[in-house]
Each structure stands twice: as structure tokens, then as C-alpha cells.
C-alpha positions as MATLAB code, in Angstrom:
seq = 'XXXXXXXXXXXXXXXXXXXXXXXXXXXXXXXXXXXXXXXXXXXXXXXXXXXXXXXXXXXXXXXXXXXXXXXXXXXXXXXXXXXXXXXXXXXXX';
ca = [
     112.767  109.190   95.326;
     111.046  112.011   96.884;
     112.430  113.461  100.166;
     110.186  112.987  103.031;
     108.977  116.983  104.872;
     111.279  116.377  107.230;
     114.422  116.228  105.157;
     113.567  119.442  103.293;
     115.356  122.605  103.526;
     113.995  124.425  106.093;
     114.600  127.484  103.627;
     110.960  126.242  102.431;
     109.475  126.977  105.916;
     111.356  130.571  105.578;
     109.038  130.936  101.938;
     106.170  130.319  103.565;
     105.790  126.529  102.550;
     103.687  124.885  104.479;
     102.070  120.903  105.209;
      99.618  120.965  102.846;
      97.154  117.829  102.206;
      94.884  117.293   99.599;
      92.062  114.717   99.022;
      92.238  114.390   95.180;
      88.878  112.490   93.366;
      89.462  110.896   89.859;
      86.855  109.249   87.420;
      88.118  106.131   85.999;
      88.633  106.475   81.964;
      88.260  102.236   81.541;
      85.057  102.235   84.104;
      82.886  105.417   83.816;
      81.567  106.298   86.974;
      84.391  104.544   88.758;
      85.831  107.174   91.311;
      88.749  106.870   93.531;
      90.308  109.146   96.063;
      94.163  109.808   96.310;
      95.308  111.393   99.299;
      98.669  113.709   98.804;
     100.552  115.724  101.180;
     103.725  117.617  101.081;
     105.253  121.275  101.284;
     103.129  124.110   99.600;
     102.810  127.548   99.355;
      99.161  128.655   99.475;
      97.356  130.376   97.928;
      98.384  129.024   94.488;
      99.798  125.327   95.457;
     102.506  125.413   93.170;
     103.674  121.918   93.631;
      99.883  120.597   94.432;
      99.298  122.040   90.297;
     102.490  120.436   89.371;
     101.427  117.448   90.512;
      97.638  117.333   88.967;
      99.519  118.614   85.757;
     101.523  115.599   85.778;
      98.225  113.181   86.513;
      96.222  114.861   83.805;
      99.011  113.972   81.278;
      99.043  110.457   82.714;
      96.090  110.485   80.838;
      94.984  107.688   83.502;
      91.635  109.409   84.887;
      89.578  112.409   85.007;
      89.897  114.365   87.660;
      86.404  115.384   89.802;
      87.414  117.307   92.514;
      90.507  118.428   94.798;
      90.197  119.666   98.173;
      93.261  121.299   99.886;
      94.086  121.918  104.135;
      97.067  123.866  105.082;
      98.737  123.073  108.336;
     100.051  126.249  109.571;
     100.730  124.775  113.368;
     103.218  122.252  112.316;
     106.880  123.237  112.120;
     109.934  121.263  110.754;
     110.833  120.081  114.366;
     107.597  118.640  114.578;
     107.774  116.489  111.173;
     111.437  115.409  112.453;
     109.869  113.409  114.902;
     106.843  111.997  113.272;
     108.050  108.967  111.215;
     105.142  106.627  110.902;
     103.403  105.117  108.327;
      99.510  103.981  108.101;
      97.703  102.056  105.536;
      94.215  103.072  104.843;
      91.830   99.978  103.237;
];
């Protein structure tokens, strides 16, 4: 189970990680011209994204979808004390 921002070593912060969302569109492979959008967030380091690129690495070999577009935000204003007290959850229809 992934750790939640919060409960990461704030060694990251001191890296230069930072929140980092991205709003990912994928083509359906059984339904051309199907799209749906996955929303991901967790600690990166711009400007490459490692784990964003680990993560659309992983997709691609899913081999579930093609993948149409990505667009990435960086949240430089938010610190680890403020993640420590944001512990909500939201579902999105």
C-alpha cells in the first residue's frame, strides 16, 4: 500500500519533491474513441517527474489503454505540515 504525502520522509521535501497532480487522458483499446481521465497526485521532482514517468511506464505496460494526453501542476506552497492536517477524501462522479 502506498504511503499517503503526509507519511513521507520529509527528506523528499529537502530534494525538492514537491505535490504534484496530474490529469492523465487514456483511449480505451476495447472501445476506440472511448476516453477517460485519471487524476494522480503524489511527491515529484519537476522538471522530469520521475515518479509521474514511472507511473505512465507502468500503465503503458498494463497494456490497458492508450494514453492521449498528461497534464502536470506543481504545488510549490504546500509544505509537509500542511498535508499532516489534510486527511479527507472526495469522490468525483
Amino acid at each position: 500500500m502506498a504511503l499517503l504525502p503526509y507519511q513521507k520522509s520529509r527528506s523528499l521535501w529537502d530534494l525538492g519533491y514537491r505535490m504534484t497532480s496530474a490529469e492523465i487522458e487514456v483511449e480505451s483499446l476495447l472501445i476506440p474513441g472511448l476516453c477517460r481521465t485519471l487524476l494522480w497526485q503524489d511527491l515529484d521532482q519537476a522538471p522530469y517527474f520521475p515518479v509521474l514517468c514511472g507511473y505512465l511506464n507502468h500503465w503503458k505496460g498494463c497494456n490497458t489503454g492508450h494514453l492521449c494526453s498528461v497534464q502536470v501542476a506543481t504545488y510549490d506552497a504546500i509544505t509537509p505540515d500542511d498535508l499532516s492536517h489534510l486527511r479527507i477524501s472526495m469522490q468525483i462522479h
